[in-house]
N, C-alpha and C positions, 0 to 999 in steps of 0.2 A: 508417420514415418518422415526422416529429415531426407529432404530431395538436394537440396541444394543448398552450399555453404557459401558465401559470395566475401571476403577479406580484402581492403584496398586498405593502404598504406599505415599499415598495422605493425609498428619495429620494424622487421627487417622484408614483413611479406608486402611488395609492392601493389600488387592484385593478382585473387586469387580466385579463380573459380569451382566449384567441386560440384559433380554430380553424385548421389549417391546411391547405391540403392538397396533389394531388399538382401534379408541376409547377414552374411559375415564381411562388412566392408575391414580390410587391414590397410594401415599408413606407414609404411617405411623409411627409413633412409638413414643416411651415415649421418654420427654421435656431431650434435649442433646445426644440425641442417635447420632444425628450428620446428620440429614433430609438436617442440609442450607449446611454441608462438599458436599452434593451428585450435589448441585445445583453450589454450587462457583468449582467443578469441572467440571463440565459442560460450564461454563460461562468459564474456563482457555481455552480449548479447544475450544470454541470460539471465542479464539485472546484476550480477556480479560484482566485485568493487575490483577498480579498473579507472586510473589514472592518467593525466594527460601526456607521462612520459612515453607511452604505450606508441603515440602518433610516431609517424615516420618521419627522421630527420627532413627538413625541408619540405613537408606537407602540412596545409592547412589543418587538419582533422584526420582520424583512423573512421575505417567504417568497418561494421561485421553484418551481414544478414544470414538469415538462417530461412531457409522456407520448406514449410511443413506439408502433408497430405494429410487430409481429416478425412476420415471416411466412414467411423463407426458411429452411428446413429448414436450410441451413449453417449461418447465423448465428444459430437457435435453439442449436443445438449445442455452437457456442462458448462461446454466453451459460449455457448447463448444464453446463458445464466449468467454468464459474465461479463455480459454484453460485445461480445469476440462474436462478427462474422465468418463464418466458412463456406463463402459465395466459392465457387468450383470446388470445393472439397479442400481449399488450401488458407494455411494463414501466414503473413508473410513479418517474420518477429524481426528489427535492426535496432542498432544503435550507430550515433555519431558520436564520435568522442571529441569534442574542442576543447583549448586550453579552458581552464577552468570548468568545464561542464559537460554534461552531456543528452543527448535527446536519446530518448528511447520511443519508438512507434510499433505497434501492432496494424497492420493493412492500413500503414499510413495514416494513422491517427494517434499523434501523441498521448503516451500513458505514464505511468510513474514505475520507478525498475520495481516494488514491488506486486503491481498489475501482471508486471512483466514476468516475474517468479512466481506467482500464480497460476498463471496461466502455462509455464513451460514446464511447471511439477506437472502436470497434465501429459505433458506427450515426450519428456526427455530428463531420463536419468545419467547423471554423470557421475563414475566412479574414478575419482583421483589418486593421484600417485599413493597418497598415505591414507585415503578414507576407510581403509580396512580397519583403520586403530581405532574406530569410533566402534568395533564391536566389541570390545571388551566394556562398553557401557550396557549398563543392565536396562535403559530406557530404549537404546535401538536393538536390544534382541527381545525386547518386549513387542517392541514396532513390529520386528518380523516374526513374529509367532501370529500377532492380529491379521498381518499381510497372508500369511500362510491359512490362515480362519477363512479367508476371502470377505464374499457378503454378507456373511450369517453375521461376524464379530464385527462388521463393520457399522450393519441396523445394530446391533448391541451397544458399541460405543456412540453410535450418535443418541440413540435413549439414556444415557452414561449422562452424556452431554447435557442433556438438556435439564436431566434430572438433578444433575448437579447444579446449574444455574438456578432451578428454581429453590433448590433447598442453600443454596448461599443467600439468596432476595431474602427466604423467607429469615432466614439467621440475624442477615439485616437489619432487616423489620423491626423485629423481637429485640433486638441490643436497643436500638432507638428508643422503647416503649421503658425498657428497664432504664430507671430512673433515680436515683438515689429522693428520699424523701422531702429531706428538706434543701435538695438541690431543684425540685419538682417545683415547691413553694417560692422559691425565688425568683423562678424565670414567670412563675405566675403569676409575682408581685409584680414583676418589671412589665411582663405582657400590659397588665392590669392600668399601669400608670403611662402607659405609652398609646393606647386605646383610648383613655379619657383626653391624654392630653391631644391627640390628633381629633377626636371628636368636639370637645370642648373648644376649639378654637375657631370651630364650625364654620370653613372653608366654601367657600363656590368657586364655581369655573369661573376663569377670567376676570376674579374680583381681585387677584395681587397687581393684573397689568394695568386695571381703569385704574385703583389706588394710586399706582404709580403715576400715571398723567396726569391726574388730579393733584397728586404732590409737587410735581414737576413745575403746574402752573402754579399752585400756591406760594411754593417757595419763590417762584418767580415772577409774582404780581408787583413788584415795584417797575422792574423793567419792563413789563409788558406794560402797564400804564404809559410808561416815560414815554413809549414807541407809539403808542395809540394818539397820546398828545401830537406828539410831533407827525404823525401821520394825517392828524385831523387839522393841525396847523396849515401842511403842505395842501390840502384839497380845498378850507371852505373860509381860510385865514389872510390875512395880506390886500394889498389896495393894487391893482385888482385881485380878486380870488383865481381860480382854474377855475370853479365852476363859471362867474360871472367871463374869462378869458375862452372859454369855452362857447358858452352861450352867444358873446359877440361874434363870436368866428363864424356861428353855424347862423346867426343874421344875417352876415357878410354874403355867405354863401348865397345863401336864400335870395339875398337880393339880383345876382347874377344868373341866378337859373333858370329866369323868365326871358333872359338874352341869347344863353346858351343850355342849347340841353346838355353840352357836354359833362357840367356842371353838376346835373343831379345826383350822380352818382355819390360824389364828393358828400355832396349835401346830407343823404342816406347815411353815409356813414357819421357825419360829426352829430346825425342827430341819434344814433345807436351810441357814440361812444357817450354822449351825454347824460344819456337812459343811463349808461353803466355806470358813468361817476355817480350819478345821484343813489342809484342803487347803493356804490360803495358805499357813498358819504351814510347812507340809512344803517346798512349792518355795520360800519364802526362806531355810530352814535349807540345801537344796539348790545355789540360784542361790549362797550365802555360799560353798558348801564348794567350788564350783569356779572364784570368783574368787578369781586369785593372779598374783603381779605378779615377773616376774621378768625382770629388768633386761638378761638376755644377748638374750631373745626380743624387747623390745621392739627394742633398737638394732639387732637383726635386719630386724625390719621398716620401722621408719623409713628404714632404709636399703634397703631395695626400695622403698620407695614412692620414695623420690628417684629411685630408678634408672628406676620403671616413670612419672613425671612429667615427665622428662627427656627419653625415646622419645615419649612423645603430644604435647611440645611442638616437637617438630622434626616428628614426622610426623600427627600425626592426633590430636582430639582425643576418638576414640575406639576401640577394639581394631578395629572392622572395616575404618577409616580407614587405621590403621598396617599390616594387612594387604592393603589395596590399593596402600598405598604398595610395600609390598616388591615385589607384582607385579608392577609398573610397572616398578621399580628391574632388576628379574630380566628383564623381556620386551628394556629398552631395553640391558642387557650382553650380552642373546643378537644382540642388533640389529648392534650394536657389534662384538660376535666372529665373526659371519658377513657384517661387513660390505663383504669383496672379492666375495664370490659373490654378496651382491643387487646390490652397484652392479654387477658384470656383467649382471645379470640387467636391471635398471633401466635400464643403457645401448642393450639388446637392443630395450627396451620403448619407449625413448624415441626410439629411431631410425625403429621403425617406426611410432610415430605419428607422426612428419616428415613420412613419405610420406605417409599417409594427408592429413595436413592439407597437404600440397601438391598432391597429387590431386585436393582438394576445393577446393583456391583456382583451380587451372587449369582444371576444371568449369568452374564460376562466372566467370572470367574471358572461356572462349569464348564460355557463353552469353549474356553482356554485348554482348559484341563482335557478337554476330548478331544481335542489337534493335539497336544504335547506327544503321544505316543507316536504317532504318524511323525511329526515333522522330525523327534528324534530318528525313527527309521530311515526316513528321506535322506536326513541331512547327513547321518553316518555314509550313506551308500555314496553320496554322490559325492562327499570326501575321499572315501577309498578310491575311486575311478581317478583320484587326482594323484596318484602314486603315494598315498598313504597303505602302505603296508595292515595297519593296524589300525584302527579306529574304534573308542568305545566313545557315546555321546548321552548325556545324560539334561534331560531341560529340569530343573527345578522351579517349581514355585509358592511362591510364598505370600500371605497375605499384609498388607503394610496398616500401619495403626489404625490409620482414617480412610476411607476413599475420597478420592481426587478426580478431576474432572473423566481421565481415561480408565478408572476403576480403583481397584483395591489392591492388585497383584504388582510383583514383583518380581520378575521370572530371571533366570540365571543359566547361563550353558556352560557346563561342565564336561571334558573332554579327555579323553587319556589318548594320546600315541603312541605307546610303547606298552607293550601286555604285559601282564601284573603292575602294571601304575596305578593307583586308583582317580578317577576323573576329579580333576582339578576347573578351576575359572580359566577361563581364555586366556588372561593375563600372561598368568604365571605358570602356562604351556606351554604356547605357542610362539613363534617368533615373527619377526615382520612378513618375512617371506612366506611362510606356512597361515598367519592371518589373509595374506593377496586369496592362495590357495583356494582356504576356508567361505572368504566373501565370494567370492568365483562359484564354489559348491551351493549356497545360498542363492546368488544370480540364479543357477540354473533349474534347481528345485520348485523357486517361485515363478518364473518364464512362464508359466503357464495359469499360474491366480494374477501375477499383475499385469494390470491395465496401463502400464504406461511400454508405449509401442516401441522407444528407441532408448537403447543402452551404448554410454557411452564409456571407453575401460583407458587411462592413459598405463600404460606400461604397468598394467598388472602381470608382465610376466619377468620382473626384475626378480634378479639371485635366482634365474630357477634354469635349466637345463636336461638334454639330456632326455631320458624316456616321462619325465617329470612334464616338461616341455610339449609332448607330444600329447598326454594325458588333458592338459590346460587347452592345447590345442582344440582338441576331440569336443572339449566341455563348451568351448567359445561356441563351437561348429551347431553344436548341440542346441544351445539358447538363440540361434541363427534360425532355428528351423520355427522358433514362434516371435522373434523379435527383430528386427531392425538391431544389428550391434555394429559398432565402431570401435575399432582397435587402433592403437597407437603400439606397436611393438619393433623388437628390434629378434625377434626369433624367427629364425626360415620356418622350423615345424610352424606356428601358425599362422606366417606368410602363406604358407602352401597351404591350408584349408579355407583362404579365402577365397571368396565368391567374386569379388569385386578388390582387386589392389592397387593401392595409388603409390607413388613416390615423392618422397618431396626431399626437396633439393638445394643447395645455395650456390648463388652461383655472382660471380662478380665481373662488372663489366662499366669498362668509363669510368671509373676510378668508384663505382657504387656496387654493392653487395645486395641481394636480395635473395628472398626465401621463394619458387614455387613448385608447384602441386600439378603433379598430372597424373589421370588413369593411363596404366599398364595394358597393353597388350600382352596375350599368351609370351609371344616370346620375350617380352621386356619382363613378366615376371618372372621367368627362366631363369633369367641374367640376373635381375634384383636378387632372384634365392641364390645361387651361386656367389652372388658377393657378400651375403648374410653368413655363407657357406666356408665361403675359404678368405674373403679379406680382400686385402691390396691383390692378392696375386690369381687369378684364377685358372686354371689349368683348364683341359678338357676330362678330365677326373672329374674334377669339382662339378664342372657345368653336367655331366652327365647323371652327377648325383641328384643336382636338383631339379632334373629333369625328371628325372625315376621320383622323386619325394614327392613334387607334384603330378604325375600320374598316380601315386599310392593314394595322397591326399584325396583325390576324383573318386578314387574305389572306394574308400573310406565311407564317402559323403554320400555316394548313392547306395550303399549299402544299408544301410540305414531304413 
């Protein structure tokens, strides 16, 4: 159930608070008060497409929160499947809307708006000004024939489901395996020469990087000589050398250090750095005597390195890459040469998932067929209560070429209004306003199979009046007694069967204009029906009237 609607700087609705509760809540108020602003904020907040013009002149950001009561052990379940906590039984759903973007959060943890549509197909249906026109689709009166099925068609279609996944895999499969012949023999040629060639090249780890250093220096032994010279020049060359400049320093020392101990320190070290030249001078005489440059070794190697450059740019550009390539290469010619016994195999597999998904289409098909009589009774009666005189309803069903993931059927509602009509499609019977009606007789019939706790209706009682009005009234009142509903209306008859009435309002001050929302008291709905009632002008006629209509509405509703 939606407890609380929370709106800040949303168009024209400044801040807005709303409690809500169980029941039949109505929303009233005079034509542009801003009734569809409360509902298209609603609809933001659940994931909804909702743009930055939305924000209120001179506000940073719009905000909408929605917070919900969770309390059915099921639909906890589902919602912790979805990794959604329902710590006190509540979840708390918002959006911010900034220029450019928007954050959407479930209990303060950002999620993506289709987390967010997920998660609120779960606990809040919203019926829109024109959603009634999506019944004359043959896929949403198929939806609510399976909704009408309850649980039985619901395990029926998720077996549908899966059954159909696995007979596509297997379909797959089977297409891959079928192969044209001498289309078979080409890729087996090519496998063929692309396997010797990564084998024959006969690759090790790490042998392209040493090649390469080794190239590096080869190419480059004229200047590394020139530097070795001149490096050997600077340490052991010249009148006097460093070493021999070195060696007197560290005499000099020596001789003073018998004067001063301060001295010996010094002395330690020129006789360490002289260890280290001599050391130097040994590994450059060294590094010199085993640099040598010979011209067969080099062209040797430049030429593996072309060869091993040449393999990592077709396959991988690096040794574990071209060795996965080979796998690959090797798994898909085993593929290939055993490919008469798996497509035997694959055809075995693929046959019997046939059956299986035609097993599962023909389930699901009877048990369609064993709701259809019921839901046509249902759905007639609970039309007629909506001041339909006349009602004949007829469900058709029909099987479609192939089965598809939700079955095989194709079901159809066919209707007459007017006796001796013969029942026709929705379409081309009914009109927008007798569709509001029809969805409304639908709502209430299902009230009671579906699991989703709040319904939301904007001005489902447009074009209608009159004992018409009273009827729509009655049906709202009706689906109150198992659901959470929310109305958005401009009719006193179903003002007056609400449980719960709010008004909403515009109201301009400071040279600014804003939309808000407040619960009615007994006598403030009084007064709201009476201006529903007579208008601009209200009499004590009028007030008395809608005093008596909501006394009738009370008798109504516990009668019941």
């Amino acid at each position: 159930m939606l407890l609380n609607l929370h709106v800040k700087n949303f168009a024209l609705i400044e801040e807005a608070d709303l409690d809500l509760g169980s029941g039949l809540n109505v929303l009233t108020g005079e034509t542009g008060a801003g009734k569809s602003l409360l509902i298209d904020a609603v609809g933001a907040a659940l994931g909804g497409r909702c743009g930055s013009d939305v924000i209120r002149h001179g506000a940073p950001f719009a905000y909408t929160e929605l917070v919900f009561e969770v309390s059915e052990e099921e639909k906890k379940e589902q919602l912790h499947a979805m990794d959604i906590s329902t710590e006190y039984d509540c979840i708390v759903i918002s959006r911010k809307i900034l220029p450019g973007r928007s954050v959407h959060k479930i209990n303060d943890e950002t999620v993506t708006s289709q987390k967010v549509r997920a998660v609120t197909a779960l606990l809040l249906d919203m019926h829109g000004q024109h959603e009634h026109q999506s019944l004359i689709r043959k896929e949403k009166q198929l939806d609510i024939l399976d909704q009408f099925g309850g649980a039985e068609i619901e395990r029926a279609k998720e077996h549908m489901a899966k059954a159909y996944s696995a007979y596509m895999n297997a379909r797959k499969y089977l297409e891959s395996l079928t192969m044209d012949p001498e289309e078979r023999r080409r890729e087996l040629d090519f496998l063929s020469y692309e396997i010797s060639e990564i084998e024959e090249a006969g690759m090790k780890e790490g042998e392209l990087e040493e090649l390469e250093r080794k190239f590096r220096r080869m190419n480059n032994a004229r200047r590394i000589g020139e530097s070795l010279a001149e490096a050997e020049n600077c340490l052991t060359s010249g009148e006097p050398s460093a070493e021999e400049l070195l060696s007197h320093a560290s005499k000099c020392i020596a001789g003073i250090a018998s004067m001063d101990e301060g001295a010996e320190p010094l002395m330690e070290i020129l006789a360490q750095t002289e260890d280290l030249l001599s050391e130097a001078v040994r590994e450059l005489y060294s590094y010199k005597e085993e640099l040598t440059f010979d011209p067969e070794e080099f062209r040797e190697t430049e030429e593996r390195l072309d060869e091993l450059h040449r393999i990592h740019s077709k396959y991988g550009s690096s040794y574990e890459d071209v060795m996965t390539a080979l796998a690959d290469r090797k798994q898909r010619e085993e593929e290939l040469l055993a490919a008469e016994d798996r497509k035997k195999e694959a055809e075995t597999a693929f046959a019997e998932q046939e059956k299986v998904l035609k097993r599962c289409a023909e389930e699901l098909t009877l048990l369609r067929k064993r709701q259809i009589p019921m839901l046509s009774e249902r759905l007639a009666s609970a039309i007629r209560e909506l001041n339909f005189p006349y009602v004949e309803l007829f469900i058709r069903q029909e099987l479609k070429n192939a089965p598809a993931r939700d079955g095989q059927d194709a079901v159809e509602f066919l209707i007459s209004l007017n006796e001796g009509e013969e029942e026709k499609p929705l379409a081309s019977v009914a009109s927008g306003g007798e569709l509001s009606r029809i969805m409304l007789a639908i709502k209430a019939v299902l009230a009671d199979k579906d699991e989703i706790p709040t319904l939301i209706f904007d001005e489902i009682d447009t074009g209608i009046s009159g004992r018409t009005a009273q009827k729509v009234s009655e049906k709202l009142s009706e689906i109150g007694r198992f659901r959470q509903v929310i109305c958005i209306s401009h009719l006193p008859q179903i003002a007056a069967m609400a449980d719960h009435h709010y008004l909403i309002e515009k109201r301009s001050a400071a040279g600014s204009t804003s939309t808000q929302i407040r619960a009615l008291n007994d006598k403030e709905t009084v007064e709201e029906l009476a201006r529903l009632l007579g208008g601009s002008e209200i009499t004590e006629t009028v007030y008395q009237n809608a005093h008596e209509m909501k006394l009738l509405a009370g008798k109504k509703k516990h009668s019941r």
